[in-house]
The first five atom37 places (N, CA, C, CB, O) and aatype in JSON, in Angstrom:
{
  "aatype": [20, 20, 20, 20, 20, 20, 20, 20, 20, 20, 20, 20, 20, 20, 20, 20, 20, 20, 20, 20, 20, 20, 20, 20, 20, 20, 20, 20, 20, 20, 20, 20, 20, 20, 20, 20, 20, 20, 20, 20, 20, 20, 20, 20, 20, 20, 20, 20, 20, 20, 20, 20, 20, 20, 20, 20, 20, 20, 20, 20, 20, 20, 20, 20, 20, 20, 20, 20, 20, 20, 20, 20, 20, 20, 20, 20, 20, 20, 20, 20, 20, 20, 20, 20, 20, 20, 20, 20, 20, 20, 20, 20, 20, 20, 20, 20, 20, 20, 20, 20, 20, 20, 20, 20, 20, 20, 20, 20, 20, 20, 20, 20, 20, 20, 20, 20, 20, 20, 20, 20, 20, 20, 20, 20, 20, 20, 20, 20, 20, 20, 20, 20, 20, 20, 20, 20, 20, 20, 20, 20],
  "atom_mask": [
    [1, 1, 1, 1, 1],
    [1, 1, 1, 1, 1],
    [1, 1, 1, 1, 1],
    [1, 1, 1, 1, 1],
    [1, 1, 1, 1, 1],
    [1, 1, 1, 1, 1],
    [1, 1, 1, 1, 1],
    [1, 1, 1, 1, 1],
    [1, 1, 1, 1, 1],
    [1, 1, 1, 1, 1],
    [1, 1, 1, 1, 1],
    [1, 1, 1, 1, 1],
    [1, 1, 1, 1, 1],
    [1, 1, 1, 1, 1],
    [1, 1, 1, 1, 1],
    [1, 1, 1, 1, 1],
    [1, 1, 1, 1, 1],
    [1, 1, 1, 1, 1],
    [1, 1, 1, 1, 1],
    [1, 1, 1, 1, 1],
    [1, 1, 1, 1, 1],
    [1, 1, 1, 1, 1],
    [1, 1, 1, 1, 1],
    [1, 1, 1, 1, 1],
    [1, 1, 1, 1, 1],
    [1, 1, 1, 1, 1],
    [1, 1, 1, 1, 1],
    [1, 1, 1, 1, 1],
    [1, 1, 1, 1, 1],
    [1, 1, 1, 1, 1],
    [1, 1, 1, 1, 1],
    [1, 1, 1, 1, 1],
    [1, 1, 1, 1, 1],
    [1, 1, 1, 1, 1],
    [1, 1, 1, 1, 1],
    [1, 1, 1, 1, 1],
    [1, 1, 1, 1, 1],
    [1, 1, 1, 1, 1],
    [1, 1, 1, 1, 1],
    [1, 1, 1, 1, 1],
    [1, 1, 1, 1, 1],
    [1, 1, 1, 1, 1],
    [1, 1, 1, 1, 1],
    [1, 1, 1, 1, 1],
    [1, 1, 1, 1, 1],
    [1, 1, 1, 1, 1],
    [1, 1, 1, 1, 1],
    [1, 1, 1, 1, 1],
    [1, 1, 1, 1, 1],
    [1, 1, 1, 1, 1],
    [1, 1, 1, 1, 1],
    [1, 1, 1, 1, 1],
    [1, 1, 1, 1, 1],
    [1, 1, 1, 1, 1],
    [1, 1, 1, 1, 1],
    [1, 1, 1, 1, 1],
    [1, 1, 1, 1, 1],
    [1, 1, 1, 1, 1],
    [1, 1, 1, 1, 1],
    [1, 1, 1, 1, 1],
    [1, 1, 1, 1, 1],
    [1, 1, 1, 1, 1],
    [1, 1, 1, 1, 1],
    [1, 1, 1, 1, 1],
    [1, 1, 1, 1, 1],
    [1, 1, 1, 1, 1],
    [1, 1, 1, 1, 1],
    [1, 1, 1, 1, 1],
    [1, 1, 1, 1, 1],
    [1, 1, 1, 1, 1],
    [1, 1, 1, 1, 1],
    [1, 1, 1, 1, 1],
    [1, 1, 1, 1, 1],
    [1, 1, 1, 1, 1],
    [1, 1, 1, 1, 1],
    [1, 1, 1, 1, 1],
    [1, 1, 1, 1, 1],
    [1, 1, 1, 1, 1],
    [1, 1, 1, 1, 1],
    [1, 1, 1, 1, 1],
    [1, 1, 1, 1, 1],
    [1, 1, 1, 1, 1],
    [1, 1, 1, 1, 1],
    [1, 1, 1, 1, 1],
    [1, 1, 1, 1, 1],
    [1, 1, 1, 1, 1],
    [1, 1, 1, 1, 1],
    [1, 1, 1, 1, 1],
    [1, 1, 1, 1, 1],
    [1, 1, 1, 1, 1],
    [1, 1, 1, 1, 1],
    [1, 1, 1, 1, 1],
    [1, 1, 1, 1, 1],
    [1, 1, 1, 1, 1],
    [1, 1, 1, 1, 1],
    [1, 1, 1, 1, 1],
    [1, 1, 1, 1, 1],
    [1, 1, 1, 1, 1],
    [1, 1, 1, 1, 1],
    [1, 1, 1, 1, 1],
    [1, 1, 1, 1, 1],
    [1, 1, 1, 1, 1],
    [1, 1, 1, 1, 1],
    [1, 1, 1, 1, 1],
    [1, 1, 1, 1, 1],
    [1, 1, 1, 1, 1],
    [1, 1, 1, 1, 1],
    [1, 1, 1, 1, 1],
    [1, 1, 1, 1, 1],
    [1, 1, 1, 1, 1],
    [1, 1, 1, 1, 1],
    [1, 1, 1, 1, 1],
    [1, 1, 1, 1, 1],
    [1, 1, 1, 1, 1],
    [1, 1, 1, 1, 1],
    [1, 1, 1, 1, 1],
    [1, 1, 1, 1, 1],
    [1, 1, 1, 1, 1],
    [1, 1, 1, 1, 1],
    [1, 1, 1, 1, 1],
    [1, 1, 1, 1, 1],
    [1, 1, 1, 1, 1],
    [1, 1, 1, 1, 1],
    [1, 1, 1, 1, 1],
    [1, 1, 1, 1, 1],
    [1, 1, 1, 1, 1],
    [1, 1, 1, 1, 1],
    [1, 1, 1, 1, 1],
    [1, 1, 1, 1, 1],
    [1, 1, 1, 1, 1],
    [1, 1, 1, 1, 1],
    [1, 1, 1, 1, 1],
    [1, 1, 1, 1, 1],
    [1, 1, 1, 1, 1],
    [1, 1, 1, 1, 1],
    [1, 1, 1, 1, 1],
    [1, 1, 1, 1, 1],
    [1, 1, 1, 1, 1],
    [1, 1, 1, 1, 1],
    [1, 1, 1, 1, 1]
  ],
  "atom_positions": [
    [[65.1, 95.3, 76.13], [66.43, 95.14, 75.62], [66.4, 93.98, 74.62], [67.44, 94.89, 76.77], [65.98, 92.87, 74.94]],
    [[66.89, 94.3, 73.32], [67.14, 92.91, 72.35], [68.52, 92.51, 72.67], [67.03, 93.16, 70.57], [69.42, 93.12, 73.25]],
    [[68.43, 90.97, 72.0], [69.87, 90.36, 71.89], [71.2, 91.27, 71.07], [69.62, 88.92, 71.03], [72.38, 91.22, 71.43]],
    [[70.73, 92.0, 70.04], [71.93, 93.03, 69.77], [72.34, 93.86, 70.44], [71.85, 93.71, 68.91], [73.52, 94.1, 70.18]],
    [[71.8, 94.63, 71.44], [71.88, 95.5, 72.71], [72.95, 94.79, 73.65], [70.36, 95.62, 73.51], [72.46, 93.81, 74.2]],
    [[74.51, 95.06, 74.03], [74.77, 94.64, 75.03], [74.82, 95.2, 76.13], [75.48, 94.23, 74.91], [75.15, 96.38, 76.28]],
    [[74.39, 94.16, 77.31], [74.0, 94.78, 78.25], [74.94, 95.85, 79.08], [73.56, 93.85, 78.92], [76.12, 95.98, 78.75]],
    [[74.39, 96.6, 80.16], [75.14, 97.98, 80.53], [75.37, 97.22, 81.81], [74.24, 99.68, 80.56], [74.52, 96.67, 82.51]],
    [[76.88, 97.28, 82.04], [77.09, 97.01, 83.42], [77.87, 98.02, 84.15], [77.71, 95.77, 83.57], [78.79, 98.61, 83.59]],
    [[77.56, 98.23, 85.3], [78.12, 99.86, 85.81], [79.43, 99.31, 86.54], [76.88, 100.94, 87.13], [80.19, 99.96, 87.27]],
    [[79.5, 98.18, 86.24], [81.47, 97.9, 86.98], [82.26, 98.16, 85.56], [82.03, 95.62, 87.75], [83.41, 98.62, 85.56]],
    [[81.67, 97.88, 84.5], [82.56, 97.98, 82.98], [83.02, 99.49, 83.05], [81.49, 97.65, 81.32], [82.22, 100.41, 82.86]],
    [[84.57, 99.7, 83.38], [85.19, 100.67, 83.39], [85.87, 101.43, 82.22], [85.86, 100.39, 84.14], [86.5, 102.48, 82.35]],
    [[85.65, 100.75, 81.03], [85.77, 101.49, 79.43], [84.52, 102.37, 79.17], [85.81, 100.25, 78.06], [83.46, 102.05, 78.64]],
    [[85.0, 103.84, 79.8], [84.1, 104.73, 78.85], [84.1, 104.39, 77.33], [84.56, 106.22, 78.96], [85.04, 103.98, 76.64]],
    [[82.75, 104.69, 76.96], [82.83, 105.03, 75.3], [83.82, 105.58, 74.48], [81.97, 105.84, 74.98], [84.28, 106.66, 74.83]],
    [[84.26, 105.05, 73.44], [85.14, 105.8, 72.8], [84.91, 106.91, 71.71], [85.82, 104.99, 72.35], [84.21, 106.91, 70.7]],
    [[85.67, 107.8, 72.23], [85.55, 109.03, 71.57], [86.05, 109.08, 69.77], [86.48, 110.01, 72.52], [86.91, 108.38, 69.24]],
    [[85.18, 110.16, 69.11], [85.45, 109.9, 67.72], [86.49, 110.99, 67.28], [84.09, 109.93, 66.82], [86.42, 112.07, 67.86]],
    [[87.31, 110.84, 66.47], [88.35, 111.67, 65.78], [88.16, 113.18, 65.76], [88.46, 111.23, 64.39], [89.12, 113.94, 65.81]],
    [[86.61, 113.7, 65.66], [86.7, 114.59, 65.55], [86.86, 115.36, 66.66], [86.03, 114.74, 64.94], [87.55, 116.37, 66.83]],
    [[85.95, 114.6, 67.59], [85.78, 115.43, 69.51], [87.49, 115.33, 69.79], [84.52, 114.02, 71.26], [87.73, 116.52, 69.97]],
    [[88.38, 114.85, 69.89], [89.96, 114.71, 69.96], [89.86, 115.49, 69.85], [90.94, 114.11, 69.36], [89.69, 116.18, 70.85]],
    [[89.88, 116.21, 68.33], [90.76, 117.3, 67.69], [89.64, 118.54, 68.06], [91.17, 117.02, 65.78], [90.0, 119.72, 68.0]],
    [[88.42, 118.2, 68.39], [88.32, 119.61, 69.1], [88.54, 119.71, 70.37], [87.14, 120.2, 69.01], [88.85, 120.82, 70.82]],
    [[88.45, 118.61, 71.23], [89.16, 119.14, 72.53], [90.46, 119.72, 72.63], [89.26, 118.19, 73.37], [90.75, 120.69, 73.33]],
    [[91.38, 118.9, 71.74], [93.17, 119.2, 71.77], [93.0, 120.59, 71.15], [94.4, 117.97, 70.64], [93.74, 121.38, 71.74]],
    [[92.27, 121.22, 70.13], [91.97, 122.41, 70.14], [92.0, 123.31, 70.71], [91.4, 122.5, 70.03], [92.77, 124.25, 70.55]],
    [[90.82, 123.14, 71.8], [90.25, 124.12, 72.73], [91.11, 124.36, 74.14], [88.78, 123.63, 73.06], [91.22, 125.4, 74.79]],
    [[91.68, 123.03, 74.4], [93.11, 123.43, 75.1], [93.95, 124.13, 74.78], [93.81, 122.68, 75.28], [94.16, 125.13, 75.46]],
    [[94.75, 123.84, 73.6], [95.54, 125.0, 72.99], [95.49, 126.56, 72.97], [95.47, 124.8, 71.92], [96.25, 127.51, 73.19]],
    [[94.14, 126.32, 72.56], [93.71, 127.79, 72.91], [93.2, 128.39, 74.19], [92.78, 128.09, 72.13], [92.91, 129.59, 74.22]],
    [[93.07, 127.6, 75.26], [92.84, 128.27, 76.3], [94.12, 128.79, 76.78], [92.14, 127.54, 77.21], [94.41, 129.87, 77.29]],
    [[95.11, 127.35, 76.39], [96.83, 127.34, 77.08], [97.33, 128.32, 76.62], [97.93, 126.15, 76.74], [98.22, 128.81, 77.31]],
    [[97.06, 128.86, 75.6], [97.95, 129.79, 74.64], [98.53, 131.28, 75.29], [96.95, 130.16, 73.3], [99.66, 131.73, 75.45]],
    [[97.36, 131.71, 75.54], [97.55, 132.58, 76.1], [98.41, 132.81, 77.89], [96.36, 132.86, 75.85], [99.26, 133.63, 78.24]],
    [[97.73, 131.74, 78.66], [98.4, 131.85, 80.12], [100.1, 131.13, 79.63], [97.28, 130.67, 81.61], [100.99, 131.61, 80.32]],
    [[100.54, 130.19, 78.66], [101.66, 130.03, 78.44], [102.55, 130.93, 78.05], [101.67, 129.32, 77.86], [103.7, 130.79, 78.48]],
    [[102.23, 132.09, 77.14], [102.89, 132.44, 76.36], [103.41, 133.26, 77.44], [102.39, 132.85, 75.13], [104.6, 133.29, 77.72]],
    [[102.2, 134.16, 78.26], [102.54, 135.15, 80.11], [103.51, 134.41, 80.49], [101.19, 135.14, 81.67], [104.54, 135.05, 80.69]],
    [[103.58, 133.02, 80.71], [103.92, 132.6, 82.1], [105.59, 132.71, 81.09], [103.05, 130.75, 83.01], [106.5, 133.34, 81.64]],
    [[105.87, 132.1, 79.69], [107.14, 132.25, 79.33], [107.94, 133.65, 79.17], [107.14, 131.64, 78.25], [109.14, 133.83, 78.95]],
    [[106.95, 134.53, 79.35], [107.64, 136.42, 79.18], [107.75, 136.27, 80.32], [106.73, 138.03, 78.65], [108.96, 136.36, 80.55]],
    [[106.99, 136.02, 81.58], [107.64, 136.25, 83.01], [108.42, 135.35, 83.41], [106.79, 136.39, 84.05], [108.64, 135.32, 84.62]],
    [[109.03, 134.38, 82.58], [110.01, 133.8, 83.24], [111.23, 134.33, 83.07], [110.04, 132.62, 82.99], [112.09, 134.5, 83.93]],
    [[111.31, 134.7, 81.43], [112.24, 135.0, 80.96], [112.81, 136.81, 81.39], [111.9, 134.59, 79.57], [113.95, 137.26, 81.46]],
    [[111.42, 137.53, 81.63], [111.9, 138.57, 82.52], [112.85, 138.44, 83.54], [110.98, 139.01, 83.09], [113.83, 139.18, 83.51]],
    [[112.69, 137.4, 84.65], [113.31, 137.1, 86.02], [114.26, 136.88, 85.97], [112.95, 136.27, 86.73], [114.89, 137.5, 86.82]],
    [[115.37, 135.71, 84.87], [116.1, 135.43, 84.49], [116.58, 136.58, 83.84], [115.9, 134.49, 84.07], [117.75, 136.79, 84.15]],
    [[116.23, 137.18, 83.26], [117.09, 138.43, 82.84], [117.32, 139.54, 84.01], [116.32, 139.18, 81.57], [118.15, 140.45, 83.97]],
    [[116.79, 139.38, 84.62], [116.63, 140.41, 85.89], [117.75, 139.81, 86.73], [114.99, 140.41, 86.78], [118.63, 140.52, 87.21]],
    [[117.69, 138.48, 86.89], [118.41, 137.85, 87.52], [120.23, 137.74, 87.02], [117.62, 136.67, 87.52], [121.16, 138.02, 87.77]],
    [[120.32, 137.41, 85.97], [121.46, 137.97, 85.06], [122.02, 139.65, 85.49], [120.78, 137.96, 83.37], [123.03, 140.01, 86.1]],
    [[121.18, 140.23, 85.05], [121.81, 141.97, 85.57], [122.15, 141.65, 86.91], [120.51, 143.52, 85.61], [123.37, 141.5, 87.02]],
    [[121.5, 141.49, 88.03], [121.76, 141.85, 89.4], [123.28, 141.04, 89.48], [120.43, 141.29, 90.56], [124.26, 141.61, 89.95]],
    [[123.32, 139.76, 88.99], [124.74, 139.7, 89.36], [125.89, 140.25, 88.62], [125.01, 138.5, 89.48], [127.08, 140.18, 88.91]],
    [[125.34, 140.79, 87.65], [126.94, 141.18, 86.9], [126.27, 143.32, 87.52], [127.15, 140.52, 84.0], [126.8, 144.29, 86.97]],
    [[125.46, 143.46, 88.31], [126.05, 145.08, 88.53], [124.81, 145.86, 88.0], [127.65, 145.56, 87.51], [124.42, 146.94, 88.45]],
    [[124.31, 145.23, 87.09], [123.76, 146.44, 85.97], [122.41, 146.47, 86.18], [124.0, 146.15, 84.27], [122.11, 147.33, 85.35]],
    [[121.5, 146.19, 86.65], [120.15, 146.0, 87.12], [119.81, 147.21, 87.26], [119.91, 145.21, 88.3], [120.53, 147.62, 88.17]],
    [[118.84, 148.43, 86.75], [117.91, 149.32, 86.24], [116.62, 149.52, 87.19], [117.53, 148.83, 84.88], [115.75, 148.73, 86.83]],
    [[116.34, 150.08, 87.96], [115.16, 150.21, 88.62], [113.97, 150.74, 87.52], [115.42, 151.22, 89.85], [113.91, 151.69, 86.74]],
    [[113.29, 149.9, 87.77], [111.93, 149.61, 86.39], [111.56, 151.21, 86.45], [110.09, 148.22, 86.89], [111.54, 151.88, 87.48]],
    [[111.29, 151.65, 85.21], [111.49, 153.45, 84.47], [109.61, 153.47, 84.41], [112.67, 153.64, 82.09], [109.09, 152.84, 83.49]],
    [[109.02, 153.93, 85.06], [107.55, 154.24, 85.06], [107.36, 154.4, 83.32], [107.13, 155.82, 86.1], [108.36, 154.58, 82.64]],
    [[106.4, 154.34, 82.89], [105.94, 154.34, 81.39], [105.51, 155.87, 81.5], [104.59, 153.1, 80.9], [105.05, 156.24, 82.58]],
    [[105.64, 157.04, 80.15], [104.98, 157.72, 80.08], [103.83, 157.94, 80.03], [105.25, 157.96, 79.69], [103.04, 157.0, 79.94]],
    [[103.35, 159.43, 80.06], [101.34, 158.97, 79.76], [101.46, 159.03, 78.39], [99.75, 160.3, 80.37], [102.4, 159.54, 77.78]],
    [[100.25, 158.37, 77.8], [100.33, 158.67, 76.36], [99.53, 159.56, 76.17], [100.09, 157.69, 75.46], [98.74, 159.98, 77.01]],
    [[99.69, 160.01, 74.88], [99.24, 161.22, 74.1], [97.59, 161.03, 73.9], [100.11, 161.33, 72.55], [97.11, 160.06, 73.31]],
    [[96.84, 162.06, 74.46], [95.31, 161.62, 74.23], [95.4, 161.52, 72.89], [94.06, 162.62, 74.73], [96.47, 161.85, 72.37]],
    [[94.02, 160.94, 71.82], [93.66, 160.84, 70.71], [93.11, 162.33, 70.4], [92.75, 159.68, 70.58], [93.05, 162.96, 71.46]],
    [[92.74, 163.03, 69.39], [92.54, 164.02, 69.5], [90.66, 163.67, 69.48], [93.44, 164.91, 68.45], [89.85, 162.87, 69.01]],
    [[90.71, 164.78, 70.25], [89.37, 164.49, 70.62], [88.11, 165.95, 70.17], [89.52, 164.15, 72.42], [88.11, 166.7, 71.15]],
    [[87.19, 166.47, 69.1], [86.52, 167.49, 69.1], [85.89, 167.96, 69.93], [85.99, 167.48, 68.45], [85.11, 167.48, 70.76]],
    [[86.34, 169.35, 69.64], [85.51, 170.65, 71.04], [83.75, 169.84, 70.97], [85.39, 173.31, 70.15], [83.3, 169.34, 69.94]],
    [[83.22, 169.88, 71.9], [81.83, 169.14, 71.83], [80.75, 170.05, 71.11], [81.28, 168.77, 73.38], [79.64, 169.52, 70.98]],
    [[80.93, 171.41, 70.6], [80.13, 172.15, 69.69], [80.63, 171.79, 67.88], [80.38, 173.86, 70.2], [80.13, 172.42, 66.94]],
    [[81.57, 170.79, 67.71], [82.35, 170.77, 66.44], [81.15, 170.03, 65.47], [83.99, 169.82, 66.59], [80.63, 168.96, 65.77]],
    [[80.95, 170.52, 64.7], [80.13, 169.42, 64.01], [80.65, 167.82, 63.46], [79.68, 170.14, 62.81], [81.63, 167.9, 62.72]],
    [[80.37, 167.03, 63.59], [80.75, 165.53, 63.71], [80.63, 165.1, 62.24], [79.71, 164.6, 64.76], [79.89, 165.69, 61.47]],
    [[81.55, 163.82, 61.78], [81.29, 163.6, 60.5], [80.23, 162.78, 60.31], [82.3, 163.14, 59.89], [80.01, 162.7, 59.11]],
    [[79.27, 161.98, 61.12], [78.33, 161.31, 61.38], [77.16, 162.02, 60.87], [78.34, 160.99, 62.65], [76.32, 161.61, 60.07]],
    [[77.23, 163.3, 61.55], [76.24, 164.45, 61.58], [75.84, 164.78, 60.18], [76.85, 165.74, 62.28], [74.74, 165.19, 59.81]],
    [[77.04, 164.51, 59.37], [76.61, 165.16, 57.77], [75.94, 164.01, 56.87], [78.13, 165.76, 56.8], [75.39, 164.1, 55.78]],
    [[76.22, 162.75, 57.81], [75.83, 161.44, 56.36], [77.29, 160.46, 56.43], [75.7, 162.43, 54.18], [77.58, 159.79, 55.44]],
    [[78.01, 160.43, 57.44], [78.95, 159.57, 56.65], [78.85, 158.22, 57.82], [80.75, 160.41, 56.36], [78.38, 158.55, 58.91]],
    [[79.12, 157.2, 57.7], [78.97, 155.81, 57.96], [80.08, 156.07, 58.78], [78.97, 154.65, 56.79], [80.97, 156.93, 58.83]],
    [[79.59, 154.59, 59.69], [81.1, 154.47, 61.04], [82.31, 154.05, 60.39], [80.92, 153.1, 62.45], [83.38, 154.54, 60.77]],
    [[82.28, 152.98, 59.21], [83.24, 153.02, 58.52], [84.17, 154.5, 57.68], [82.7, 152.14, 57.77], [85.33, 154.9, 57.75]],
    [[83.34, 154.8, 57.16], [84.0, 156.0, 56.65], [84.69, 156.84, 57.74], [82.99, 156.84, 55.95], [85.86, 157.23, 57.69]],
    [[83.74, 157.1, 58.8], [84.49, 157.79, 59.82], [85.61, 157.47, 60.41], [83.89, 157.94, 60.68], [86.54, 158.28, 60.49]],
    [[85.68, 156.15, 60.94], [87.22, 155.48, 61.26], [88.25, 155.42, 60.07], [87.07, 153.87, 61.74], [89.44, 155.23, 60.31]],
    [[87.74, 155.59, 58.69], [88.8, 156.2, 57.78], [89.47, 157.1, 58.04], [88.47, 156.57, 56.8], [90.7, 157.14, 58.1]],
    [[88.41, 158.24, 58.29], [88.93, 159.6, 57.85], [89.87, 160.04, 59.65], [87.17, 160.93, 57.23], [90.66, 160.98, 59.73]],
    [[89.58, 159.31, 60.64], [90.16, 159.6, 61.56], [91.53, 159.18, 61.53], [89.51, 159.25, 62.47], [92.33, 159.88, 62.16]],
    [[92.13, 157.76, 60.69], [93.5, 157.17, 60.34], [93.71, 158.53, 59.48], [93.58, 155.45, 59.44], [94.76, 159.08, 59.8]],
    [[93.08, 159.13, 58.59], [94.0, 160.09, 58.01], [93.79, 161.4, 59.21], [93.53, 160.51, 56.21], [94.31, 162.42, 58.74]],
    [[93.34, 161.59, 60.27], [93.45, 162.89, 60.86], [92.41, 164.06, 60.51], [94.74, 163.33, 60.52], [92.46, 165.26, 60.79]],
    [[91.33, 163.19, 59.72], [90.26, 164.12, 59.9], [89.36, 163.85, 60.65], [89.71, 164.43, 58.94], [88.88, 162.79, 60.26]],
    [[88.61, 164.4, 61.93], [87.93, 164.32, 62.74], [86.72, 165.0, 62.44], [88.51, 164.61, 63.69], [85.82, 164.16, 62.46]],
    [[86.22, 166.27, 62.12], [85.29, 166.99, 62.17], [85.15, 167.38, 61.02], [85.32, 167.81, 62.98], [86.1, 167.29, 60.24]],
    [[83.66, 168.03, 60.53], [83.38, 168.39, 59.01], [84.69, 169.5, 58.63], [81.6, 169.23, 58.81], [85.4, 169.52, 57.62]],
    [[84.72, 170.49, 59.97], [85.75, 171.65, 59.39], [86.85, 170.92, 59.26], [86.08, 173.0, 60.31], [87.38, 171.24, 58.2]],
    [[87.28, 170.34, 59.65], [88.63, 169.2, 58.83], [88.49, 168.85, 57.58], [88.81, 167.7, 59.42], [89.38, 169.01, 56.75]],
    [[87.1, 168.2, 57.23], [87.28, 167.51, 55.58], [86.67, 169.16, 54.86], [85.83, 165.57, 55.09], [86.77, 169.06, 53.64]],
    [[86.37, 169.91, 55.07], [86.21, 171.15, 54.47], [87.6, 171.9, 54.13], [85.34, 171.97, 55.39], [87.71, 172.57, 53.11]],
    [[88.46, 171.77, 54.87], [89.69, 172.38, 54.77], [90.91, 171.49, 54.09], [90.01, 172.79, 56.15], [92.03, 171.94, 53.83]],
    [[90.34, 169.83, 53.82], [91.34, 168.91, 53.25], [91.18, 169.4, 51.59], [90.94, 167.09, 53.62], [90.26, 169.91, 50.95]],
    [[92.5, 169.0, 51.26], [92.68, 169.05, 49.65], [91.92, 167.84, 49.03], [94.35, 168.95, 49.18], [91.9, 166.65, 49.36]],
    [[91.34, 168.48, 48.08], [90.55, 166.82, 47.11], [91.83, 166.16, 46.87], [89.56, 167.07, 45.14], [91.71, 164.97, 47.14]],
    [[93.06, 166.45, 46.45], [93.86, 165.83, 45.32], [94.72, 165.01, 46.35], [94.76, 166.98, 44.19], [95.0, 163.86, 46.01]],
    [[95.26, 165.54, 47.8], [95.34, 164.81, 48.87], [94.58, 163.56, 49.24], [95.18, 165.56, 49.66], [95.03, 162.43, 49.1]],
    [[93.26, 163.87, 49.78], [92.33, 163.09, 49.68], [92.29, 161.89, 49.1], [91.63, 163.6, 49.32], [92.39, 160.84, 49.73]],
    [[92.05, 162.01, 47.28], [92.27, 161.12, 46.53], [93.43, 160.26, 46.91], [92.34, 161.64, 45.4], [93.39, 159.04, 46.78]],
    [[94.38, 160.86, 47.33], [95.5, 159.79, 47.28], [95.46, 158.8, 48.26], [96.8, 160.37, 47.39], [95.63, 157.58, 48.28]],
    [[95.1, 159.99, 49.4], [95.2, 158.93, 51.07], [93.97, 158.18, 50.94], [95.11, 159.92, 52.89], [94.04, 157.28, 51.78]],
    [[92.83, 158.09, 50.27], [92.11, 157.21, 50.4], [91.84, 156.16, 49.55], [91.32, 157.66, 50.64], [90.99, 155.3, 49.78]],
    [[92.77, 156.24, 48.25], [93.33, 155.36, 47.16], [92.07, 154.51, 46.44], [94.5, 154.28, 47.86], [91.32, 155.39, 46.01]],
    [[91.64, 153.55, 46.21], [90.6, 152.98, 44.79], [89.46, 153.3, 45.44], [90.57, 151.15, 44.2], [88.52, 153.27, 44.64]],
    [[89.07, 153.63, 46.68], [87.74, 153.74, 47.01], [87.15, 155.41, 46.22], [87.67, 153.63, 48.88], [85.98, 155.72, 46.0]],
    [[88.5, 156.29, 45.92], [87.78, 157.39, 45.0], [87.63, 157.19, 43.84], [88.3, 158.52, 44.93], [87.57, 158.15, 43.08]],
    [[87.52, 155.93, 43.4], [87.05, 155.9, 41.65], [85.56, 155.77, 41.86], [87.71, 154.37, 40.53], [84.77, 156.2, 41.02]],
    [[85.18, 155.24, 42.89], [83.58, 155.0, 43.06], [82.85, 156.38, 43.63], [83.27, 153.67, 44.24], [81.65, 156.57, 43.8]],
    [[83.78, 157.13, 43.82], [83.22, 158.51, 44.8], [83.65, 159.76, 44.51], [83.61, 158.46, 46.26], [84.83, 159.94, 44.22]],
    [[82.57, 160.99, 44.56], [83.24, 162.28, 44.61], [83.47, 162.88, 45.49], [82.85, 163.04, 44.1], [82.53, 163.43, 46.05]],
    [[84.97, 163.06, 46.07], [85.57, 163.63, 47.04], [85.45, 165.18, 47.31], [86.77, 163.28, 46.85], [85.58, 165.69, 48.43]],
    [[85.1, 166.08, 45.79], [84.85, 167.41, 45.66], [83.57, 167.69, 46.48], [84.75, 167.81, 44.2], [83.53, 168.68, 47.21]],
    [[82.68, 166.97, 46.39], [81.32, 166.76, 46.52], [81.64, 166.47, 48.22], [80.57, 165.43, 45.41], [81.32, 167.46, 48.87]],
    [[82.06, 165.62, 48.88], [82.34, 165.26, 50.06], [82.45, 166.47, 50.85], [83.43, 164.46, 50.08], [81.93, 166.71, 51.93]],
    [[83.43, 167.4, 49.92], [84.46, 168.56, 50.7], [83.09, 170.04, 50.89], [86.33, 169.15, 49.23], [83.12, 170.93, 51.74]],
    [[82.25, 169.89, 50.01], [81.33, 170.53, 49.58], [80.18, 170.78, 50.23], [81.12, 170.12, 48.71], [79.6, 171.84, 50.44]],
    [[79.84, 169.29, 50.62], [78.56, 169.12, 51.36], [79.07, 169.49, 53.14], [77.88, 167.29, 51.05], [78.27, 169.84, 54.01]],
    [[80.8, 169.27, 53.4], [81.13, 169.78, 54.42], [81.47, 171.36, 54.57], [82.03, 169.04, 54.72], [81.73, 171.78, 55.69]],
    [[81.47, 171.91, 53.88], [81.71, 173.13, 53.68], [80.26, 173.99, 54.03], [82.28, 173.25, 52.24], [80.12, 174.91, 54.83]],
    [[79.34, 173.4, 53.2], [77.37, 173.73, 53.39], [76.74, 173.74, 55.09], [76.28, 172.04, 52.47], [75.98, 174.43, 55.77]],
    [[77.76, 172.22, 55.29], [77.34, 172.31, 56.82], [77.47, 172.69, 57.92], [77.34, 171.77, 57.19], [76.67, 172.62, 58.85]],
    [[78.92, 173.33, 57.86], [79.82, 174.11, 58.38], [79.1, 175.66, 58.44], [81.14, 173.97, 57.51], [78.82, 176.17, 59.52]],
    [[78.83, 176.36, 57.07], [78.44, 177.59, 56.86], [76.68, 177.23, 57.39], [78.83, 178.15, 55.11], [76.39, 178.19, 58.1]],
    [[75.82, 176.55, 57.35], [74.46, 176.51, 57.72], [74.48, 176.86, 59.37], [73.8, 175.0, 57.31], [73.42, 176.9, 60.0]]
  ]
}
């Protein structure tokens, strides 16, 4: 130990002090853990209290079961896939927002449709050609 070193005494009850940045990432990482169980715990409060409100004035609703939802549409498992012909997972989660699922889907879509619903990405691409090569794969 040199004379610039001061010595460590284990009764000295001042932890080290922390630097500006560790703060702001701890106060951070709280936030974001809190965020989420706060935001629950304020929808279920405010549920109860509203629940609590109806029952005394009369009007209180016995909770209405949720419907099922509507499956996604899903292809017969002999359908040929758009994967199958060449097209990327991106492209595919395109063409499923517009409702095409299977090659016989983009075989049967309009180019001029097409063009529209899939907007600047057809200046870089031929959509005729798309409809074409699904049409080949379909009939093979």
């Amino acid at each position: 130990m040199t004379e610039a070193d001061p010595p460590l005494n284990a009764s000295d009850p001042s932890p080290p002090r922390p630097t500006v940045q560790n703060l702001i990432a701890a106060y951070r990482a709280a936030r974001i853990y809190q965020r989420a169980t706060l935001q629950a715990e304020r929808r279920a409060e405010r549920a109860a209290l509203r629940r609590q409100r109806l029952n005394r004035r009369g009007l209180a609703k016995p909770p209405q079961p949720k419907p099922p939802e509507a499956a996604p549409h899903q292809p017969p498992p002999e359908a040929l896939t758009l994967s199958a012909i060449g097209f990327g997972p991106g492209m595919v989660i395109r063409f499923r927002q517009l409702g095409i699922v299977t090659a016989a889907d983009l075989a049967a879509s309009d180019p001029a449709t097409l063009r529209t619903a899939l907007g600047d990405i057809t200046r870089l691409i031929n959509v005729n050609d798309w409809i074409a090569t699904a049409q080949k794969a379909i009939a093979a």
